[in-house]
DSSP file (Angstrom, degrees, kcal/mol; ACC not computed):
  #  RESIDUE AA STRUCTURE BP1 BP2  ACC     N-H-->O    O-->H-N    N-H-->O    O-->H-N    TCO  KAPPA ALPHA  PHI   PSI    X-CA   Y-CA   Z-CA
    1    1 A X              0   0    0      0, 0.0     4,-0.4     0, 0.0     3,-0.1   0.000 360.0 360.0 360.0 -33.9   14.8   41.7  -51.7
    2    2 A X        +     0   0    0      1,-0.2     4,-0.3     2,-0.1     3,-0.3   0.893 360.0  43.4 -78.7 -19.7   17.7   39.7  -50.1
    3    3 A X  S  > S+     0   0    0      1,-0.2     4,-2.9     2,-0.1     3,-0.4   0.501  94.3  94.3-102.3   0.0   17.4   36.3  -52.3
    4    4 A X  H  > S+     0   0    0      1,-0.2     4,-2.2     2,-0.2     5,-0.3   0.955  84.5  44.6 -14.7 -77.5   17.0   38.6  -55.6
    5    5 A X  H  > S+     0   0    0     -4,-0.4     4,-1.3    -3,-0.3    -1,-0.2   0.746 118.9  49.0 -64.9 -27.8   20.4   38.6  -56.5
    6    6 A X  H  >>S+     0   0    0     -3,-0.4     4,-3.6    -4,-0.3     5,-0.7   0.924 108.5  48.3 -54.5 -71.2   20.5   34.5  -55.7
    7    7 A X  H  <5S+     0   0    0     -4,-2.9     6,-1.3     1,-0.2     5,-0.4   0.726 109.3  50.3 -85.9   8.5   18.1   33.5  -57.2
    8    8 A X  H  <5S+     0   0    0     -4,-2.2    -1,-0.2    -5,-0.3    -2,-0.2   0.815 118.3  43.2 -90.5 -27.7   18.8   35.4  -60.6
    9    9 A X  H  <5S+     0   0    0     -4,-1.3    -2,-0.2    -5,-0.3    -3,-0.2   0.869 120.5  37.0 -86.0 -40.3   22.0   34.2  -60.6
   10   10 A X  T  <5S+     0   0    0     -4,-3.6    -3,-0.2    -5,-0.1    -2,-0.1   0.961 138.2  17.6 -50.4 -56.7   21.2   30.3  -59.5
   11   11 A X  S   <S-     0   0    0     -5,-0.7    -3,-0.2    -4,-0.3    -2,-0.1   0.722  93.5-127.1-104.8 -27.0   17.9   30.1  -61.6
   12   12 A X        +     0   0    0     -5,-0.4     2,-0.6     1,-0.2    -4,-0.2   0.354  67.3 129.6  89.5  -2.4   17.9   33.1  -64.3
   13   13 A X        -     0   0    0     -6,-1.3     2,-0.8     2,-0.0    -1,-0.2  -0.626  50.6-151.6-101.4 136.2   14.6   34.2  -63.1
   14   14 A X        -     0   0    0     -2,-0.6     2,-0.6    -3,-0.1   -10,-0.1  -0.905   9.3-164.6-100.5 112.3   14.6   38.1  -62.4
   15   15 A X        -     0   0    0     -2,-0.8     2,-0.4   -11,-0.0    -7,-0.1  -0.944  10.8-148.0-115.4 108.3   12.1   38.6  -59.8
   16   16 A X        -     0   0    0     -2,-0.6     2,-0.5   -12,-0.0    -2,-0.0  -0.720   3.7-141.2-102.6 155.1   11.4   42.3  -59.8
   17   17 A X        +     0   0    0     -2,-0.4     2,-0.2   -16,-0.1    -1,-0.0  -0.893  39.1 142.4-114.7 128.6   10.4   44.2  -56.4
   18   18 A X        -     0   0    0     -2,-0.5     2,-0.2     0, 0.0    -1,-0.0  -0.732  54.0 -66.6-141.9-157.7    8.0   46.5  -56.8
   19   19 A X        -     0   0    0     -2,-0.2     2,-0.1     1,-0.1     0, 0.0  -0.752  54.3-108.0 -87.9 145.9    4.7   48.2  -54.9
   20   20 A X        -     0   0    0     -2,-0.2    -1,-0.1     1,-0.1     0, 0.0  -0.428  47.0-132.6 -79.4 126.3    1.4   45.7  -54.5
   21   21 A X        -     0   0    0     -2,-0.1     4,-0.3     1,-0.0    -1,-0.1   0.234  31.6 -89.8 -55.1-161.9   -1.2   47.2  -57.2
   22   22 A X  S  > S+     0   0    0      2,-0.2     4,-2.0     3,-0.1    -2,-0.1   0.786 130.9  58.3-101.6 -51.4   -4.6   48.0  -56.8
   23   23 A X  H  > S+     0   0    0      2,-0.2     4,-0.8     3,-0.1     2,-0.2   0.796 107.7  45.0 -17.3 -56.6   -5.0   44.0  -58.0
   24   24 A X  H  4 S+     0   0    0      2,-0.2     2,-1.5     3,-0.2     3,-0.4   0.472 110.7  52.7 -85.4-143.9   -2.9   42.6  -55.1
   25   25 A X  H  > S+     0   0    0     -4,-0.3     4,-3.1     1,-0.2    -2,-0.2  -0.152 110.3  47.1-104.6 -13.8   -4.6   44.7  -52.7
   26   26 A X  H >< S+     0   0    0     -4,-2.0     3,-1.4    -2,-1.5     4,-0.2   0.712 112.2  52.5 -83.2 -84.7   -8.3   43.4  -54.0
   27   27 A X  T 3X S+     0   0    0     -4,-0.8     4,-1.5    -3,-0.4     5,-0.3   0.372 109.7  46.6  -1.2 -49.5   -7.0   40.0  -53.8
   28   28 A X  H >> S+     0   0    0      1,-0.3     4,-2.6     2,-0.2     3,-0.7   0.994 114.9  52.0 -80.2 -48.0   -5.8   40.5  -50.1
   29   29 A X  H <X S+     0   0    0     -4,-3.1     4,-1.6    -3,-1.4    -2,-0.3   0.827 110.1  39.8 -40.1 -51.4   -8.9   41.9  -49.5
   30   30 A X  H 3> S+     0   0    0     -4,-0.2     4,-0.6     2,-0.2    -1,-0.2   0.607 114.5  54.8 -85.4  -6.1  -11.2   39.3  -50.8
   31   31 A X  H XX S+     0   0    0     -4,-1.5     4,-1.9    -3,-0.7     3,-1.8   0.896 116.7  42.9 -84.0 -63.9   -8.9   36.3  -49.3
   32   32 A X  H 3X S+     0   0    0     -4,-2.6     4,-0.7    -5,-0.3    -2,-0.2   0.746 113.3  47.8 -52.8 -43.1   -9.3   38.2  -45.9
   33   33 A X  H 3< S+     0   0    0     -4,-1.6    -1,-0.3     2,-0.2     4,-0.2   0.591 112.5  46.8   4.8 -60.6  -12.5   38.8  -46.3
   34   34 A X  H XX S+     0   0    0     -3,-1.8     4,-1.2    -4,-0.6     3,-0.9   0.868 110.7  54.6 -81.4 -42.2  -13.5   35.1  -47.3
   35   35 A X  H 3X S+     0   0    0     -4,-1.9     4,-2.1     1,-0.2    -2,-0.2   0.688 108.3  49.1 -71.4 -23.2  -11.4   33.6  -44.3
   36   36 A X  H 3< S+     0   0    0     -4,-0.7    -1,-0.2    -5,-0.5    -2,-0.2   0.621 114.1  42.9 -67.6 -10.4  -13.2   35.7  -41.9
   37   37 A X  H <> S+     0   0    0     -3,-0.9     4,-0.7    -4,-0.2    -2,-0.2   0.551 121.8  43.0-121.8 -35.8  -16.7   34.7  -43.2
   38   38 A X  H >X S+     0   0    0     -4,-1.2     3,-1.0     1,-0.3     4,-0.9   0.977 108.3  54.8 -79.7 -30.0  -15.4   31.1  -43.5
   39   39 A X  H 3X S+     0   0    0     -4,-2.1     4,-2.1     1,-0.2    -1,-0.3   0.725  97.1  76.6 -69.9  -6.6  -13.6   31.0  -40.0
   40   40 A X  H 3> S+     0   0    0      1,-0.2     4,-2.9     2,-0.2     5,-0.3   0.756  82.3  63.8 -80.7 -14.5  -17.3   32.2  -38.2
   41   41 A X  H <X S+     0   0    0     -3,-1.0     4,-1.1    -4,-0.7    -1,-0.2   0.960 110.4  33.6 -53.7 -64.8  -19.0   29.0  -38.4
   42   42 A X  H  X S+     0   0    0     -4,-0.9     4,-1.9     2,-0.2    -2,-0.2   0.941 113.0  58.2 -72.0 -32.1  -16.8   27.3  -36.2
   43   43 A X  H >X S+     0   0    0     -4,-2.1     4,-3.0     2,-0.2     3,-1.2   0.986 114.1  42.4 -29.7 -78.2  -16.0   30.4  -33.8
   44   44 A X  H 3X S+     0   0    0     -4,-2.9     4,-1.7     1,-0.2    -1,-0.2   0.828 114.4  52.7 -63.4  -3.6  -20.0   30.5  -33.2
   45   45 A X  H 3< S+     0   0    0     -4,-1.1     4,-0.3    -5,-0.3    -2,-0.2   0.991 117.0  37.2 -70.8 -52.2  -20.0   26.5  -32.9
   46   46 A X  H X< S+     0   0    0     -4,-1.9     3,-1.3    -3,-1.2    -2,-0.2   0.879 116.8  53.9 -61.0 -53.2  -17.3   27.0  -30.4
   47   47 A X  H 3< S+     0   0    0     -4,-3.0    -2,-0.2     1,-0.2    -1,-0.1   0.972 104.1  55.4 -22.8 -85.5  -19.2   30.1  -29.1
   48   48 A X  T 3< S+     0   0    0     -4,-1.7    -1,-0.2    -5,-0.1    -2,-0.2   0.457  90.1 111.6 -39.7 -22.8  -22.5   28.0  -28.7
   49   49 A X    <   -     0   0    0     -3,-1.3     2,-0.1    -4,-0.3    -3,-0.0  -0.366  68.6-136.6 -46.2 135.3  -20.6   25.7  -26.4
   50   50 A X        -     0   0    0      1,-0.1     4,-0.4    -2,-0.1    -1,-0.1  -0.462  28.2-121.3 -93.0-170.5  -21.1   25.3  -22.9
   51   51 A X  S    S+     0   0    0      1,-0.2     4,-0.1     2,-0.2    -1,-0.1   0.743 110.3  62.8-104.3 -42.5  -17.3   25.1  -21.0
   52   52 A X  S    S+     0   0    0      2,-0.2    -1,-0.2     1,-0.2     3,-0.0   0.541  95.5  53.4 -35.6 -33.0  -18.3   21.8  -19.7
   53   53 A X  S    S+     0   0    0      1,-0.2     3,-0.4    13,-0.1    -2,-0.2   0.814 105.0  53.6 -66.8 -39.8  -18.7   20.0  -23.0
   54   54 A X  S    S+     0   0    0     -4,-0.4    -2,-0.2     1,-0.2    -1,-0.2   0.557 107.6  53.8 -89.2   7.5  -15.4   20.8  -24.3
   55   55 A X  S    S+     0   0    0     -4,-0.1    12,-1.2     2,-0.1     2,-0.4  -0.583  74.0 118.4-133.4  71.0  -13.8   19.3  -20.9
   56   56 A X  E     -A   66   0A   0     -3,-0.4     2,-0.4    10,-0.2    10,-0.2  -0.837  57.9-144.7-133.1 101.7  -15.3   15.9  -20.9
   57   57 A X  E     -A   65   0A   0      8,-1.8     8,-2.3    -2,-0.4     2,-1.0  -0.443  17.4-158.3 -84.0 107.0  -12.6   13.1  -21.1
   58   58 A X  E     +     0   0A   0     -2,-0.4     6,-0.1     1,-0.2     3,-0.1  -0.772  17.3 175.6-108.5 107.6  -14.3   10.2  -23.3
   59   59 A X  E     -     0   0A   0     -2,-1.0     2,-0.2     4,-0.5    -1,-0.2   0.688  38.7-123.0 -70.6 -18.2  -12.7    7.0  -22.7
   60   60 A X  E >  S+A   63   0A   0      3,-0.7     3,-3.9     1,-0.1    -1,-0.3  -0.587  84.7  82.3  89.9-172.1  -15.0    4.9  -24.9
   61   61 A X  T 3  S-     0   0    0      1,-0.3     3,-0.1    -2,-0.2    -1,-0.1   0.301 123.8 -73.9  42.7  -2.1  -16.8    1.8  -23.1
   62   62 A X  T 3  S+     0   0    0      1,-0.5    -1,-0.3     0, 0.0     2,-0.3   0.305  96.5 135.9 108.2  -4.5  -19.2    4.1  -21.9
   63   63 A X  E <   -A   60   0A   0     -3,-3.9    -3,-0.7     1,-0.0    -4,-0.5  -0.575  31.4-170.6 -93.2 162.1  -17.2    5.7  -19.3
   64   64 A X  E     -     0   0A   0     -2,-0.3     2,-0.4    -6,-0.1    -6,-0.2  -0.852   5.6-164.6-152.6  94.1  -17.6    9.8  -19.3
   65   65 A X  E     -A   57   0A   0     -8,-2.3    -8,-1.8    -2,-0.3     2,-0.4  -0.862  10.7-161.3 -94.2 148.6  -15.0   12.2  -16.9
   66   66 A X  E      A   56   0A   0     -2,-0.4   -10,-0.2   -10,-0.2   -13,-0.1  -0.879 360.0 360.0-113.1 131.4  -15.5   15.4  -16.1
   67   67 A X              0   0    0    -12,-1.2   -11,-0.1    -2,-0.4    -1,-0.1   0.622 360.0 360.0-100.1 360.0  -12.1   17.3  -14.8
């Protein structure tokens, strides 16, 4: 709403503001939707971890600390 009046007058393009349709709001839905479904693989991967795995400092050569 503030860069309207900018960018009709820089570019020409009339960008009207109006209320999200019933379109826009299944669209936010099924992107929200799709990124929750997709982010739960790695959640339960992370889940499935013990707390000890993810704090093991691997230097390579074979050497393995644990903090």
């Amino acid at each position: 709403m503030v860069a309207q009046p900018w960018v009709e007058r820089e570019f020409g393009i009339f960008l009207p503001i109006t209320p999200p349709t019933a379109t826009s709001w299944l669209y936010l839905a099924v992107v929200l939707v799709a990124s929750l479904l997709l982010g739960l693989a790695p959640a339960w991967k992370a889940y499935r971890n013990a707390l000890s795995d993810g704090l093991r400092i691997r230097l390579g050569m074979g050497f393995d600390f644990r903090l």
